[in-house]
C-alpha angles and dihedrals in degrees: 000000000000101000096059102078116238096253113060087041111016118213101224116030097049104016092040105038090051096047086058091047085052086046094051089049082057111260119145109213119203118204128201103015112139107213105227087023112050097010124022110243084238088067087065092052101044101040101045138048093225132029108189119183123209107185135196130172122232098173107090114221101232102221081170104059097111092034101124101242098041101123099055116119116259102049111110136180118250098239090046091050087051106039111053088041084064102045089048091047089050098037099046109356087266084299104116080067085231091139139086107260125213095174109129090006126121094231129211117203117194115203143006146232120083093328108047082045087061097046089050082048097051100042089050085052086053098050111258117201079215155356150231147132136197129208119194089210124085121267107272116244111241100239121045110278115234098247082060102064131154125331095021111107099261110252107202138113120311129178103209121199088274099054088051091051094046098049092049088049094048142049102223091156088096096051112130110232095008118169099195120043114231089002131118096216129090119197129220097017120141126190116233107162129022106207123209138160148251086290096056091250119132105249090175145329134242115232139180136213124238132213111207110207126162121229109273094223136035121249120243121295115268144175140243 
């Protein structure tokens, strides 16, 4: 619940309030118990008809980890951005300072898809000086390609809630080098080097582009 950003899922008027519905309907909701731990997994099995898992990962995976750079002040993971700014904001209205504040910062956000958008979202909320995010992937192409048909999921260009903001926040038309026009994102960037100085605190990063090409012929025929 704490790392979708309130609001684009508030935390009252829609959790709450449905929590309250499902309450009503009779269903007892436990907080807090640890299966393996609190309760043994066989409990689950053996007291109830259905056990149904929805599963969500809190533990970032660090790609970064042997990037030179890593350990400078000022790089955060994602779920740790996001989260603490929920909890504060739902805890004191953002006012016990117990966040990561982005407000004043030129802000570098790696990576795309839900959770890059709410971290664009939330550092506009906080008041970055700037803005932009990299995405190790190539740029989508706007209309479904033709090895993507029907019913794969459609992998093509998509301006989410934080793109819009940001590019109403911000002026990129003038971006050296930019790939897409009026966007924050920049596609086939890797990071290579975060930079900081003398006091340990990340001042940029060095980055690469990519170029993305497929094999031009197939490898020998094999079996599985």
């Amino acid at each position: 619940m704490y790392g979708i950003p309130n609001m684009k899922l508030d935390k009252e008027a829609v959790v709450q309030r449905r929590v309250n519905l499902l309450a009503e309907e009779g269903i007892t909701f436990k907080t807090g118990v640890e299966i393996g731990k609190h309760i043994p997994a066989a409990t689950l099995m053996s007291d109830f008809d259905a056990v149904v898992l929805c599963v969500g990962s809190t533990r970032p995976n660090d790609f970064f980890a042997k990037t030179p750079g890593r350990d400078l002040d000022g790089i955060h993971f994602a779920m740790d951005f996001l989260t603490a700014n929920t909890r504060s904001l739902l805890d004191s209205k953002l006012q016990d300072k117990k966040y990561i504040s982005a407000k004043g910062k030129d802000v570098i956000v790696i990576g795309g898809g839900d959770t890059g958008t709410d971290c664009i979202g939330t550092s506009l909320r906080h008041g970055c000086r700037s803005l932009v995010t990299f995405e190790i992937v190539p740029q989508p192409p706007e209309e479904r390609a033709a090895n993507n048909p029907w019913p794969q999921w459609p992998k093509v260009l998509r301006t989410d809630y934080g793109h819009a903001e940001a590019a109403a926040r911000f002026d990129y038309s003038d971006v050296p080098g930019k790939t897409l026009a009026g966007d924050p994102r920049e596609f086939s960037v890797q990071t290579v080097e975060f930079l900081g100085d003398e006091s340990g605190k990340l001042r940029g990063v060095k980055t690469i582009r990519l170029d993305w090409t497929k094999p031009q012929k197939n490898g020998p025929p094999f079996s599985v």
